[in-house]
C-alpha positions as CSV (number, residue, x, y, z in Angstrom):
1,X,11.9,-155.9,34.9
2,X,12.8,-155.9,31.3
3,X,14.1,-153.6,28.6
4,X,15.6,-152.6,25.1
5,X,19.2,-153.5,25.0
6,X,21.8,-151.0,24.1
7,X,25.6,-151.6,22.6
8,X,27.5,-149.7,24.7
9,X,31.5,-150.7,25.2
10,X,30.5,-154.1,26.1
11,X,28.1,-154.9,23.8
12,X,24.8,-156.0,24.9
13,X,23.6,-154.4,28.1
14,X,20.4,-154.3,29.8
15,X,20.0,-150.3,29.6
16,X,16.0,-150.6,30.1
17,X,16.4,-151.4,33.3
18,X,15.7,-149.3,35.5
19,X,16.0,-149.0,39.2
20,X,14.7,-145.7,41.1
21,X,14.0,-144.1,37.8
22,X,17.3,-144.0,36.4
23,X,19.3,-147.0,34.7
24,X,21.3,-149.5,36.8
25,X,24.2,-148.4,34.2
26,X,23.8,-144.9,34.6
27,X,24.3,-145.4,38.4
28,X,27.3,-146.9,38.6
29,X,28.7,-144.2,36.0
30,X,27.2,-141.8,38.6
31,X,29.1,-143.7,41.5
32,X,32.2,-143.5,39.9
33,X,31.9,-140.4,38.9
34,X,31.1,-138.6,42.4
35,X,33.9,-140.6,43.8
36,X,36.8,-139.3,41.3
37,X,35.4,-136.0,42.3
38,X,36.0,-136.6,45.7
39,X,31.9,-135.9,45.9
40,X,31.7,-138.3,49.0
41,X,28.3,-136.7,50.4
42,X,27.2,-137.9,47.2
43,X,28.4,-141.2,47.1
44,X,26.9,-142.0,50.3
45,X,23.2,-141.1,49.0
46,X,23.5,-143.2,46.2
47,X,23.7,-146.0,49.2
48,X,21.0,-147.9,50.5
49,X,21.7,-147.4,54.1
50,X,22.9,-150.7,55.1
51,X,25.2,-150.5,51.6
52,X,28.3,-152.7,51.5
53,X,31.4,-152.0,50.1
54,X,34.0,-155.0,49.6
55,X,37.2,-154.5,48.7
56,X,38.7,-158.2,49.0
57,X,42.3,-158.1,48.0
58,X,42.7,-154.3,49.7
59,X,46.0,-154.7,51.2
60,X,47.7,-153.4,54.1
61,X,46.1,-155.6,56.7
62,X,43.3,-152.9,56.8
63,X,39.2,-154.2,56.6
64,X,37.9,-155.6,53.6
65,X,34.1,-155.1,54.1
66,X,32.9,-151.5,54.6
67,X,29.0,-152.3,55.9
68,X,26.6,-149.3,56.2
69,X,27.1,-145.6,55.5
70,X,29.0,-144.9,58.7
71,X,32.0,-147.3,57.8
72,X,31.6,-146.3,54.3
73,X,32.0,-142.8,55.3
74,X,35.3,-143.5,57.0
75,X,36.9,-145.3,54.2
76,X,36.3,-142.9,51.6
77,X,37.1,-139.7,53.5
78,X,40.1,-141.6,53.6
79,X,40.5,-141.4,49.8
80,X,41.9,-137.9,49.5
81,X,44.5,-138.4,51.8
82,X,46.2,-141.3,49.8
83,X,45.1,-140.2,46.2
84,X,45.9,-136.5,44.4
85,X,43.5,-137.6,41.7
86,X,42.0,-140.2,40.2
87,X,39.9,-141.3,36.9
88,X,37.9,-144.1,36.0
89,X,38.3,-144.5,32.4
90,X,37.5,-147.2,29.9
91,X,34.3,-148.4,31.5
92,X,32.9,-151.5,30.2
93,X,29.1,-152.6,32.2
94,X,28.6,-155.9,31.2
95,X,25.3,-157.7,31.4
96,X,24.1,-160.9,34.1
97,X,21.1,-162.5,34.4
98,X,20.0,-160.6,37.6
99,X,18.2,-157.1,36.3
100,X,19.7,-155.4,39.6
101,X,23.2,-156.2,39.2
102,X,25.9,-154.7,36.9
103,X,29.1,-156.2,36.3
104,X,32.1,-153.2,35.0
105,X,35.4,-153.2,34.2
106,X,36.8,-150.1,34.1
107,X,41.0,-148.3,34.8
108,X,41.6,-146.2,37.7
109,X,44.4,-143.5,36.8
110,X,45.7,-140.8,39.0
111,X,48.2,-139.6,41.2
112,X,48.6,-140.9,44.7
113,X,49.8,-138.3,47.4
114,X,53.0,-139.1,47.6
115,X,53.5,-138.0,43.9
116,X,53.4,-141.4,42.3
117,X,51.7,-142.5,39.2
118,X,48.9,-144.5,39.6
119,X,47.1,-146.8,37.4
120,X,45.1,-150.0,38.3
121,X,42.2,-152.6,36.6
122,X,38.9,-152.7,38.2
123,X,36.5,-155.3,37.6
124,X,33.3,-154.6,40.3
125,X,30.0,-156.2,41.2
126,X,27.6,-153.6,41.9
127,X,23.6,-154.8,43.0
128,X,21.0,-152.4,43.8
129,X,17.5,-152.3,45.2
130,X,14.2,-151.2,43.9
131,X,14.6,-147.5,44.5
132,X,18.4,-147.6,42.4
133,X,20.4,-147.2,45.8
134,X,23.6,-149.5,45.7
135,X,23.4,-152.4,48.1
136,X,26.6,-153.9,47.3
137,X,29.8,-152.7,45.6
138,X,32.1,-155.8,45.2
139,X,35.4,-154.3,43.8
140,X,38.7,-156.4,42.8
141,X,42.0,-154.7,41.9
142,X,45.8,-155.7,41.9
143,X,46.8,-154.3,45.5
144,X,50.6,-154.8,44.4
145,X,49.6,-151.9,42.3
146,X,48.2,-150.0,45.0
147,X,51.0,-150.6,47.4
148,X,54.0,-149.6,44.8
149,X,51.1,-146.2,44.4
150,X,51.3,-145.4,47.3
151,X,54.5,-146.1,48.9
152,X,57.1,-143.0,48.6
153,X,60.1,-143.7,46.8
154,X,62.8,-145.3,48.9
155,X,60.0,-146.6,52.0
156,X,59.3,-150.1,52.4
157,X,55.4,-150.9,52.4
158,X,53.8,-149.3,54.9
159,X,51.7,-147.1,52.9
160,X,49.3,-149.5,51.5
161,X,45.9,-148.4,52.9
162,X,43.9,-148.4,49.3
């Protein structure tokens, strides 16, 4: 598969690639954005069904890897309870040499439930199959940041389930 590049934010990015007749790039823009709508149905269509989501430094003790839609289901209808809001902003996709896979580096801003400010850096792996479902979602993130978020002023840290 092969395309026309496009400068986006990142620079040079494979935009003529295109899995499932839409762009690996538009997907994961479509990912994010169902999931700072709290659009979770969504999300979970845009998954192939045995989809992985790993979140490796997630803190708290809590599972890392979320493997099939089931599991991912339980995480994120987890999200709303921890998080008011939340934005991905200043998204950056940044090409590799595999035509299915998307590197981005984007800022999560919000506020948790607990009525702190939040605001992390994201840099993900996201691969996909031939018909533009998401087979992996590899997502790093400072989970001192998420902790402090979601901890209410004057607890220790037990709230740090992100």
């Amino acid at each position: 598969m092969g395309g026309a590049a496009i400068t986006g934010q990142s620079g040079h990015v494979n935009e003529g690639v295109r899995v499932g007749g839409i762009t690996i790039v538009q997907r994961v823009d479509e990912i994010l954005d169902r999931v700072q709508e709290f659009d979770f149905d969504a999300v979970l269509e845009l998954f192939a069904d045995d989809g992985c989501l790993e979140l490796p430094y997630r803190p708290g003790g809590y599972p890392t890897v979320m493997a099939g839609r089931a599991e991912l289901k339980r995480f994120l209808r987890v999200i709303p309870k921890l998080y008011a809001e939340v934005t991905f902003v200043e998204r950056n996709h940044l090409p590799t040499s595999d035509p299915a896979t998307v590197v981005t580096e984007y800022r999560g801003v919000g506020k948790t439930c607990v009525g702190n400010d939040y605001a992390n850096r994201y840099i993900a792996l996201f691969e996909f199959d031939d018909s533009g479902r998401c087979t992996l979602w590899r997502e790093y993130f400072d989970p001192t940041v998420v902790t402090a978020a979601l901890t209410p002023a004057g607890r220790g840290d037990e709230a740090s389930r992100g």
